[in-house]
N, C-alpha and C positions, 0 to 999 in steps of 0.2 A: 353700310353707311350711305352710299350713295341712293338706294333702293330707299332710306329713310328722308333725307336731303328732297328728293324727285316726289315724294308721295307728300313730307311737309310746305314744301312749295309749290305744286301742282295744285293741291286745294286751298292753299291760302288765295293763289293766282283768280283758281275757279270762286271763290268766294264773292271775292272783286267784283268781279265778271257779275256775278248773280246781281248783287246789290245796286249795279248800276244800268243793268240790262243789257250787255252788252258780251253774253254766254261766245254767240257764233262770231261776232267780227273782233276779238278777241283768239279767237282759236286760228280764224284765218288769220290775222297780223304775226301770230305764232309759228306758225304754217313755216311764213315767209321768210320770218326771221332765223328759223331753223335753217330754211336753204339757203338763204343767204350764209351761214355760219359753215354750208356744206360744200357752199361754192369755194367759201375762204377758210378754211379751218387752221390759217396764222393767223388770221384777225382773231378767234375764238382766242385761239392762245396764248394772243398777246393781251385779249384782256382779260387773261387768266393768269399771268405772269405775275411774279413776285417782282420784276423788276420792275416793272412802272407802280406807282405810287396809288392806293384807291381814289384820290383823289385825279390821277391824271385816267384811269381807267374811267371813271364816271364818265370823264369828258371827253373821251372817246365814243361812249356809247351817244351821250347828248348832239355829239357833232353827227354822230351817222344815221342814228333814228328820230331825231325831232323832227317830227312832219309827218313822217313816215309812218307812225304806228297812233293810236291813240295814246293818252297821258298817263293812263293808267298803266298800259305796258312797258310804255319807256321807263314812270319808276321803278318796274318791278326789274325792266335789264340793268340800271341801274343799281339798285338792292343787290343785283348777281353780281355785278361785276366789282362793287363796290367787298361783297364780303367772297370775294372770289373761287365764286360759284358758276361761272358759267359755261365751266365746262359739264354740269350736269344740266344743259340747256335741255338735251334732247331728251336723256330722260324725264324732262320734270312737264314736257310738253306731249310727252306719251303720256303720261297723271293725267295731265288737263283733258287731254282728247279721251279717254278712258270716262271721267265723268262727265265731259258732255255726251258719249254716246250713251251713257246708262241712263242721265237724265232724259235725252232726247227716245230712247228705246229701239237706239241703231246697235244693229251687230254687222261686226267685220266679218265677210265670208272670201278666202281667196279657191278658185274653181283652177286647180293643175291641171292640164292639158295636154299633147301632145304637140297641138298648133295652136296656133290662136282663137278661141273664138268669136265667131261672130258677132255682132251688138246685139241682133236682135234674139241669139239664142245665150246671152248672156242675161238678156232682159227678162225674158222667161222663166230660165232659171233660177231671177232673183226671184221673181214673183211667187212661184213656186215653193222657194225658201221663206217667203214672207208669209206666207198662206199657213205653212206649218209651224211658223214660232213663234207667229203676230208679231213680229220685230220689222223693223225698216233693215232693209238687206243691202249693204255697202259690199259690192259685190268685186273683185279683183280679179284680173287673168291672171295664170304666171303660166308660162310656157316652157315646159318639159320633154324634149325628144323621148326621153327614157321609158313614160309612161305608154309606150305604144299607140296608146288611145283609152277613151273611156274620158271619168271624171274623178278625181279626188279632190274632198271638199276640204278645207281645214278652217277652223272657227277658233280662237284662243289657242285651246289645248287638246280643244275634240278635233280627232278627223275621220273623217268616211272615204275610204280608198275603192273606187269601183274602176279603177282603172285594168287595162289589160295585164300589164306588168303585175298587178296585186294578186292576182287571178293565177297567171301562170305561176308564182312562186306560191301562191296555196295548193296548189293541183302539186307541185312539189316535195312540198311538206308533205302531202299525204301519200304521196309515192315513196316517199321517205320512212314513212311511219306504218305502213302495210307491210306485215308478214311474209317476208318470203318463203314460197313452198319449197317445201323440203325435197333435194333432189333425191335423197335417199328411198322417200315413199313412193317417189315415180320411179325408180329402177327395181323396185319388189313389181309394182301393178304390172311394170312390162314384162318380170320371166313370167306373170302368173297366165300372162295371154298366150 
């Protein structure tokens, strides 16, 4: 349900957005509005509560975002808060970010690491990534002791593991999966010598 809720107002949102031109500073007011909701998540909840009335929730959201966001976003946190929906905020603003990167022809890559990478060889390595998928490459660190070293890429649902750690547990598996010789056959070879 909620997967259906995030996907029906994620595009109706991005619809908006189209028709008014207003795609990218729409998704950043979004952004904001998420974090703010992450910084507070009793405020989400209270205007997601059954006990305040839709009527006092509306003007809740009116007193905290007017100004703040453009018109079009406020009715739409409105619209949530009013049919008390806003706790599927963040889902419905992964929808919107999802079709602005399809429209836009961005892909999300996060690069796991051991340490942090550098700018400059995070830079390269988007480039890199761009070169090969003709995508705009929104490119993420995340930092992993565990990976020893190396890179592992993940993209949606694909990932490419070229990390150390990935390596040695393959060299394992096949140490795993190799025949062991038979001690019987070596104790005949040796009376025969």
């Amino acid at each position: 349900m909620a997967e259906v809720v995030a996907q029906v107002y994620g595009l109706s949102l991005f619809e908006v957005a189209q028709e008014v031109g207003q795609v990218k500073d729409v998704l950043d007011e979004l952004t904001q509005v998420c974090d703010v909701m992450d910084q507070f998540p009793g405020f989400q909840n209270l205007l997601g509560s059954p006990v305040l009335s839709k009527e006092e929730r509306v003007k809740l959201v009116e007193e905290d975002f007017k100004g703040q966001v453009s018109p079009y976003l406020l009715n739409f946190l409105k619209l949530l808060a009013e049919g008390g929906r806003m706790s599927h905020l963040g889902e419905i603003a992964a929808e919107y970010r999802a079709l602005y990167y399809e429209q836009e022809n961005i892909q999300e890559v996060t690069a796991v690491t051991a340490v942090a990478m550098p700018k400059e060889l995070q830079q390269k390595l988007a480039k890199k990534l761009e070169a090969s998928s003709g995508k705009k490459i929104l490119l993420h660190n995340q930092v992993d002791p565990s990976v020893m070293g190396g890179v592992a890429l993940k993209t949606g649902n694909r990932q490419m593991d070229g990390t150390v750690k990935a390596r040695l547990e393959a060299i394992g598996r096949q140490i795993a999966a190799a025949p062991l010789p038979s001690l019987e056959s070596d104790s005949k070879e040796e009376s025969l010598r």
